[in-house]
N, C-alpha and C positions, 0 to 999 in steps of 0.2 A: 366251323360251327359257332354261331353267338349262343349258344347256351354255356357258362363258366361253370354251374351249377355239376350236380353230379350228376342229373341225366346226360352230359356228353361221355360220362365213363364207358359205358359200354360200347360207344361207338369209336371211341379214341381206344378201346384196348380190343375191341376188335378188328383196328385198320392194324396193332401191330404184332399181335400176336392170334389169328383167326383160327388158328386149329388146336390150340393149345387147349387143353382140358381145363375147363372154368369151373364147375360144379361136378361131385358123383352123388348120386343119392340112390342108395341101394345097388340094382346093375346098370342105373341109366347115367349114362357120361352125356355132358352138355360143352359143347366148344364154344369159346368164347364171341366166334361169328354166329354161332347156333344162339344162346342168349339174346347177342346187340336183336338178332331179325324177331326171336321170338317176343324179346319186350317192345320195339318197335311198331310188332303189330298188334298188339294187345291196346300200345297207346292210343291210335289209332281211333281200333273198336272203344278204351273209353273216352274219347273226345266224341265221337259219335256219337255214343250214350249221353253226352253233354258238359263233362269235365272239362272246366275253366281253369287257370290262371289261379290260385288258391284256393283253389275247394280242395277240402279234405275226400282221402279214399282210403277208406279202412281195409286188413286186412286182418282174420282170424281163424287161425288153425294151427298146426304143428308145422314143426319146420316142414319144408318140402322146397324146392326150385320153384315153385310157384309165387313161393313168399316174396323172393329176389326181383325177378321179372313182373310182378305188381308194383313193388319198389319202383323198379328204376322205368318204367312205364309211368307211373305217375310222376317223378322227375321227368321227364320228358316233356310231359306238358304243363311242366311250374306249376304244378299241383301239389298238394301236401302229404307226405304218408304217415296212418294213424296205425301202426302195428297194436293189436289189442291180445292181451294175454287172453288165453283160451280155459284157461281153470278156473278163472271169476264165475261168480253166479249167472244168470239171464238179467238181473235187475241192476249188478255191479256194470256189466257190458253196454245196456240200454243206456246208462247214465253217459259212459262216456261217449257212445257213440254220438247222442244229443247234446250233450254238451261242447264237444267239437263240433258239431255240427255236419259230419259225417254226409257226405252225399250220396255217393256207392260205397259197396260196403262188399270184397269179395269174401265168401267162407266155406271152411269147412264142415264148419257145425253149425247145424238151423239154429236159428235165433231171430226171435220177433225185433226185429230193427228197425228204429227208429228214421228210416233213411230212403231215398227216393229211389235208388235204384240198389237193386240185389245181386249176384251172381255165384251162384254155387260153384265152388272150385272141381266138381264132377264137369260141369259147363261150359269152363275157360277154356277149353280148346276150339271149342265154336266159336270165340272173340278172337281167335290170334290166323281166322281164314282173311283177313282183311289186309291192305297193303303196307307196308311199313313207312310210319309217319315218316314224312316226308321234311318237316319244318318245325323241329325242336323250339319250346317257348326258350323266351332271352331270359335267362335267373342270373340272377347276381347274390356273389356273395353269401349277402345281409339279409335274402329272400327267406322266410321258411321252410325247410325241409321234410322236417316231422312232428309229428306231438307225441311224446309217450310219456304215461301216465304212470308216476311214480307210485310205489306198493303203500300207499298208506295205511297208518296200521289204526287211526281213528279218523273220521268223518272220511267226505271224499277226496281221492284222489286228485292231485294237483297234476295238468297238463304242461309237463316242461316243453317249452318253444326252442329246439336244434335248428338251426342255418344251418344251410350248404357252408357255411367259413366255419362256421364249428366241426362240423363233419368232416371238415378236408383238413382244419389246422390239428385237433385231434389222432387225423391220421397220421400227419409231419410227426406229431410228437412221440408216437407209437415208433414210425420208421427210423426215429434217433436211438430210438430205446431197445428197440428187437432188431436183430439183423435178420430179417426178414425178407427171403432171397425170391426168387423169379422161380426156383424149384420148389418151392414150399410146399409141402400138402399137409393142409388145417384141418384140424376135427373141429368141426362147429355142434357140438353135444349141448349145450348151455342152448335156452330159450330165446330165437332171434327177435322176439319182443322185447328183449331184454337186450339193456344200452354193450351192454359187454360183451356177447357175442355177435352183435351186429358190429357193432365200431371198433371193436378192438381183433378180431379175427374178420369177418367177413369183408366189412372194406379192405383192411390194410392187404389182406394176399389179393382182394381182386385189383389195385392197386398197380402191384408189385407182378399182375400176371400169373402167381399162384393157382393152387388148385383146393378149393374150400370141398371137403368130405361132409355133408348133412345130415345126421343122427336126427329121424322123428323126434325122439325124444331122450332121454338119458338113461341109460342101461349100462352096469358095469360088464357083463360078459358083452355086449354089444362093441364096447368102447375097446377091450382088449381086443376082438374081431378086426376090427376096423384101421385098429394100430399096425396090427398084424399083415391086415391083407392089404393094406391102401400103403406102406410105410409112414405111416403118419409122422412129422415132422414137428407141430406145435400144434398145442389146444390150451382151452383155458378152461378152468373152473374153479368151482366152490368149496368152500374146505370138505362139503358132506361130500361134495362127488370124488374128493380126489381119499377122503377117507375111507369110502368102499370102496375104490381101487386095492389101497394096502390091506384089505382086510378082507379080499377075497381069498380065497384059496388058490385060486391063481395067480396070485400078487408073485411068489417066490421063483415062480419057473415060465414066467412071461417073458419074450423079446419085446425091449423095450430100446434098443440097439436104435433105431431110426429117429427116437425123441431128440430133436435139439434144444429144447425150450417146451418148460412149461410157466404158466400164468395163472396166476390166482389172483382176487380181488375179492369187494364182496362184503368183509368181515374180518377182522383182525383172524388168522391162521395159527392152531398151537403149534409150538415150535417143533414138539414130538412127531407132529405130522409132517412137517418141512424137513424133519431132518430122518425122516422115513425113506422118502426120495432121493435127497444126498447119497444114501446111503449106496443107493440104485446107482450113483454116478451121472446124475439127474439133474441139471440145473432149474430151480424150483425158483421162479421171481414172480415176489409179490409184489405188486403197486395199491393205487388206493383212490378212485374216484366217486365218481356218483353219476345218477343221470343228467343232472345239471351242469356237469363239465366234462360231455360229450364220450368219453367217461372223467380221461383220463388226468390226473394231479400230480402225480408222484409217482414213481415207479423205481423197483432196485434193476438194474443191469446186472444179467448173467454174472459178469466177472465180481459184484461185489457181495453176489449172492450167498457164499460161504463166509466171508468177513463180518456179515451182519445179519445175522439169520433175525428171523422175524420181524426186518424193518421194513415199511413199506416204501426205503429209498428216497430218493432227492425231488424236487420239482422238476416236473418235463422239462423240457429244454423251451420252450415258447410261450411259456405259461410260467404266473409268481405266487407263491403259498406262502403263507405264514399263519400263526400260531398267537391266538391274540386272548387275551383276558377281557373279562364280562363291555371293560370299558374301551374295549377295543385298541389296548394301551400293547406292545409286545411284550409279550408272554418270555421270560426268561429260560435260558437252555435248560430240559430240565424240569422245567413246571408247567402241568398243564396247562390246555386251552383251546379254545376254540378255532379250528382248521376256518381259514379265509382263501378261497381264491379268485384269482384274476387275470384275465386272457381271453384271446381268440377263440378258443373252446367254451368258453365262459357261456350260457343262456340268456338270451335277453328278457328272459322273464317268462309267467305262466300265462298259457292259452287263455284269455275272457277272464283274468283274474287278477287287475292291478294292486289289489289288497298285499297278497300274498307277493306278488312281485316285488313289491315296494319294501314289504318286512324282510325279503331274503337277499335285497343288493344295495350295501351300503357306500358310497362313493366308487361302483366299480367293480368294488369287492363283493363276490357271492358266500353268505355266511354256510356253513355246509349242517353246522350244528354237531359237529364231529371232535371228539375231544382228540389231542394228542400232544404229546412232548418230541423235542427237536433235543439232542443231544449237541455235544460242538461243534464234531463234523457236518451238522446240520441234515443228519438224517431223522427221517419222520417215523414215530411210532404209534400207531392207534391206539387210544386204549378203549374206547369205545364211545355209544353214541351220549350227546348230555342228557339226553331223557333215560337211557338204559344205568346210568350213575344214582345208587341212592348213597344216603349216608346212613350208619350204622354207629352210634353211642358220639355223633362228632365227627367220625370217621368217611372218607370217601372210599366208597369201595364200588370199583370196575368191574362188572361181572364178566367181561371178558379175560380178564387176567385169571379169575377165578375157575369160570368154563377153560382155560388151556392147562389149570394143574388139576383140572377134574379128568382130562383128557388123558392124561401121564398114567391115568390106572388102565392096565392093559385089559380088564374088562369090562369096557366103556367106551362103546364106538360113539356116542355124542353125548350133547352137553348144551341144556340153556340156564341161565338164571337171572332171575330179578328180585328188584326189593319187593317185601311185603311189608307190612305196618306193624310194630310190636309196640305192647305199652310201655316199656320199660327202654328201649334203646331208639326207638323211634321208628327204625326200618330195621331189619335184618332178612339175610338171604333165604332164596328156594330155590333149587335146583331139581332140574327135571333131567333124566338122566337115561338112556337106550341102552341096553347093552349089545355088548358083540355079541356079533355071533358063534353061538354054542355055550356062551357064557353063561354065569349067575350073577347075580347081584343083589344085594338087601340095600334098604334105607340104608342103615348104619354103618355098611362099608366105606362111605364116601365120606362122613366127619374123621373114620378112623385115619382114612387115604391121608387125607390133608394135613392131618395133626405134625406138627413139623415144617409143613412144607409153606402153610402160609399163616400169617399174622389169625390170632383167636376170631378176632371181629369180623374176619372175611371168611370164615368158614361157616356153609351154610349151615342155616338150624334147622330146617326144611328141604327133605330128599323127596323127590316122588322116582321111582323106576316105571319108565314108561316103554311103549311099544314103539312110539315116532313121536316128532315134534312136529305142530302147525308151522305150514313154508308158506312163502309167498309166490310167485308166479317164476320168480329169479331163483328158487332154492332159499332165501332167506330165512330164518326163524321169524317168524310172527309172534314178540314177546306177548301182545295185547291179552290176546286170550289163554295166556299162563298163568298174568298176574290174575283173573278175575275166578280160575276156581279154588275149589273149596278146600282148605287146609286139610292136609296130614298132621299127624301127632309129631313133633320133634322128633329127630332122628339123632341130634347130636346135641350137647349143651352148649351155649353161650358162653 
């Protein structure tokens, strides 16, 4: 095969492992010879349709096997894949499809697209009667692979540009990190539009020969099902998903005996909810990327998982981080700073948009905008993003540190907060606040909670009890639209 690229994956793990179960999605098993033929001929049918050599081919819907074999069918012909989150607007979705420039466009959900050719995922099985491409385009490297379009939380969405060398060294750095066997069976539940279930589960077991389990979409009774009947072996997720796990009612008298590895990213993780898991006998390892570097930056390994809870671990193994001040000067052990990375994972920058490129890669180094302190051992701690940071009478205060001792109150399944503007101190906090389930909660529980637990000036003055928080397409909080409504009355003094 001359294709280097990840379109040869399926046809190099289906010459060595052809019966082996590749995908489950619901009752339907896919073998990893069944995949290579089925994206094959899909390629095929879209080369037919007229897919070159870098033309983008979008894809939008919920997880399904369809997603994969779109994927690696447009690898196949050096083609580019545009995975598009499927809960954006119709006008959010148009944007990106036109602004990548989108050729075919397969979906689930109608939408007026901007794009030459359509095909409804009811449909694709009428594209996969045709022969199985025969002559893989040659990708290298350095080629592009995908565009996926980061959750921005103001103006549009920037297209970060993934190589097949990011994809593949990525994956290196994963397979340093997880021991990640040829038996594996993955719960892929997290959004495969999203950098962390695609790169950090779904390549690395298909990889490794694994057998990747596809959750439509995120369900906690689902998720315990699937654990149950599949023996699930490693999944990742978000703190919210791994938080309605422990807070279901099922949480106490689950088998949970087949877990070898769980993963989180994402979002700095309160430690209460790490050490929930522990608890279980659970090795709970957080790491810490972005979509920019393929994901992955930093990662704890299982075994150092109890020595350092809440850290999100060292630099991968292939890849260089550091920790740097405004002046790009190194940040001392200890004092914040600005996360920089550098490496093979690394993006070469954004689709149609050198502005943006050129502000986010300084000699090499990709600036991530992510605040955190490096202790001696030179492990890495989030404390959060530099725009999510206000200051408070002088004071910097992390609203992440803040949301994990908001999290310690046992009737409080989540937690966001941001600055607001006061006259008098300049910024002070607001915290918006869910409770568990079955729970109560008042405004004023939550200054009481705190009093003790953290510094005066970080304890919000601003409670709202809410029903859910705005996410983004990954589960992320969408701070934007917290800071812009309308004040409550103080809940707690200054």
């Amino acid at each position: 095969m001359r294709n280097a690229g990840l379109g040869s994956w399926p046809g190099r793990r289906a010459a060595m492992s052809p019966g082996h179960t590749a995908l489950i999605f619901g009752e339907r098993r896919t073998t990893y010879a069944e995949l290579h033929e089925r994206s094959a001929r899909l390629a095929t049918a879209l080369r037919t349709a007229g897919i070159q050599p870098g033309d983008r081919v979008a894809y939008l819907g919920p997880n399904h096997p369809s997603f994969v074999e779109t994927m690696f069918a447009t690898w196949m012909l050096g083609a580019i894949f545009v995975p598009l989150n499927f809960r954006l607007t119709p006008p959010e979705i148009e944007y990106q499809l036109r602004h990548s420039g989108t050729a075919l466009l397969v979906h689930a959900i109608p939408v007026d697209a901007p794009v030459r050719t359509r095909i409804a995922l009811s449909d694709l099985d009428a594209f996969r009667a045709a022969e199985p491409i025969a002559d893989e385009a040659e990708t290298g490297l350095d080629d592009v692979a995908c565009i996926l379009y980061t959750s921005g939380t103001t103006g549009h969405p920037k297209g970060a540009m993934l190589t097949h060398g990011n994809l593949i060294w990525n994956c290196y750095n994963l397979l340093v990190c997880v021991d990640v066997a040829s038996d594996e069976i993955t719960l892929v539940s997290a959004p495969l539009f999203h950098v962390a279930a695609l790169n950090q589960c779904l390549l690395p077991t298909f990889l490794k020969g694994g057998t990747s389990v596809i959750m439509p979409g995120w369900d906690v009774d689902g998720c315990f099902d699937a654990i149950a009947g599949h023996r699930i072996t490693w999944m990742f997720g978000v703190s919210q998903m791994f938080a309605g796990l422990s807070q279901s009612p099922r949480w106490a008298t689950a088998d949970l005996t087949s877990v070898r590895c769980l993963m989180t990213g994402g979002a700095p993780v309160p430690e209460a909810l790490i050490r929930a898991y522990q608890e279980r006998g659970l090795a709970f390892c957080q790491g810490y990327g972005m979509t920019e570097t393929a994901p992955g930056a930093t990662f704890l390994e299982a075994r150092e998982s109890r020595a350092h809870i809440g850290s999100a671990g060292l630099p991968v193994f292939f890849t260089d981080v550091r920790v740097a001040r405004p002046d790009l000067t190194p940040a001392d052990p200890g004092e914040p700073g600005e996360v920089l990375v550098r490496g093979p994972n690394v993006t070469p920058g954004y689709w149609n948009d050198p502005a943006a490129t050129a502000a986010a890669l300084t000699d090499g180094w990709f600036r991530s905008g992510d605040l955190a302190i490096v202790d001696e051992a030179g492990h890495y701690r989030i404390i959060d993003r530099t725009k999510d940071m206000y200051i408070s009478g002088g004071e910097n205060v992390y609203p992440a540190e803040v949301e994990a001792a908001i999290f310690e109150h046992p009737a409080v399944a989540e937690a966001a907060v941001v600055g607001v503007p006061d006259e008098k101190w300049g910024e002070v906090g607001r915290a918006f606040v869910v409770p568990a389930p079955g729970s109560s909660l008042s405004p004023g529980d939550v200054p009481a909670f705190l009093a003790g637990r953290l510094a005066r000036y970080k304890i919000p003055v601003y409670v709202d009890v809410v029903d859910d928080l705005p996410r983004t397409g990954s589960n992320k909080v969408r701070k934007g639209p917290l800071r812009t409504r309308p004040l409550p009355g103080p809940a707690g003094p200054r």
